[in-house]
N, C-alpha and C positions, 0 to 999 in steps of 0.2 A: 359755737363749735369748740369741742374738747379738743387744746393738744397736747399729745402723751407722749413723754419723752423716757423709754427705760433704758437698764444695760442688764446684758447677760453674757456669758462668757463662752466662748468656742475654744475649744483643746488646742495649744499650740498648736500640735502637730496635724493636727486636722483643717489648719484655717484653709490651706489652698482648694482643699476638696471641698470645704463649704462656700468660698467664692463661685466654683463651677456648679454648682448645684444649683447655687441662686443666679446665672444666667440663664437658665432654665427651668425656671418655676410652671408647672404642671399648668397648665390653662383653667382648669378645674377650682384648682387653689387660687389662682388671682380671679376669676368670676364670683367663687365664695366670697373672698376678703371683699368685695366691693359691693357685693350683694348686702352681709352683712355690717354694711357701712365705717370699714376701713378706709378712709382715703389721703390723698397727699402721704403714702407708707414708703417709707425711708429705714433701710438697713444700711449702719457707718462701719467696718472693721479695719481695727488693728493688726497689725501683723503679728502681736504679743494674742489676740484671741478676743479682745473687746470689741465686746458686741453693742455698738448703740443702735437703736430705734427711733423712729418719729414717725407718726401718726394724727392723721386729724378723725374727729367721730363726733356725733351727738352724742354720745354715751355710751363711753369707755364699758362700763361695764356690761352693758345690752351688746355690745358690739361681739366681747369676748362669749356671751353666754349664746350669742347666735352661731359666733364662728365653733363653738364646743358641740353643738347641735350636728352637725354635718357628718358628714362620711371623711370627706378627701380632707377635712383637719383633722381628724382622728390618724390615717394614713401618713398623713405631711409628717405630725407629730413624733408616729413611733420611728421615720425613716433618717429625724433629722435626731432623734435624742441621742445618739452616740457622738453625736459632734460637739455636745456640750459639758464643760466640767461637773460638778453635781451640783443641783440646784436647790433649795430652799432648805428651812431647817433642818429636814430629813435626808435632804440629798434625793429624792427620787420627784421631785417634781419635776414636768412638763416645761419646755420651755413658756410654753403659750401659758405655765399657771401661773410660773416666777415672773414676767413683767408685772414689776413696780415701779406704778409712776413716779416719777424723778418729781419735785417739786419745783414748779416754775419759779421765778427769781427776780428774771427779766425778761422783758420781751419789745421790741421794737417795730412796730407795724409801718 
């Protein structure tokens, strides 16, 4: 089991409205994510806009190419991309494109 640790960044002034959005995550979307074998999926934020992740999968990258497959991460995607600073070398990537994995370090089981 892969675990994948990234960070992305939420607009200051938009953190609180991304807080309430993810108490209520679409049902659609968390069946996807699970389907597509997301699990143990963890969102950490700062109040400055830091976005950490944590995720467990068999394969990080099958995982993302199943969740890109769907309808409701396509939707998730364009509803949530104004809440993020700009992302990747271009600035127009997806949040779901820009997770990169952190490199693990350590780990204590």
């Amino acid at each position: 089991m892969q675990r994948v640790c990234f960070l992305l960044k939420v607009r200051a002034d938009r953190v609180a409205e991304y807080r309430e959005r993810h108490s209520a995550v679409w049902p659609e979307m968390l069946e996807a994510l699970s389907a597509c074998g997301w699990h143990n999926y963890s969102l950490f934020l700062r109040e400055d806009g830091l976005l950490v992740g944590y995720l467990e999968t068999e394969d990080f990258a099958a995982a993302r190419a199943a969740m890109d497959r769907t309808e409701v991460n396509d939707r998730w995607q364009r509803e949530m991309a104004p809440f993020f600073e700009p992302l990747g070398p271009s600035g127009e990537q997806r949040a779901d494109e820009a997770m990169a994995p952190l490199t693990e370090v350590f780990h204590l089981d």
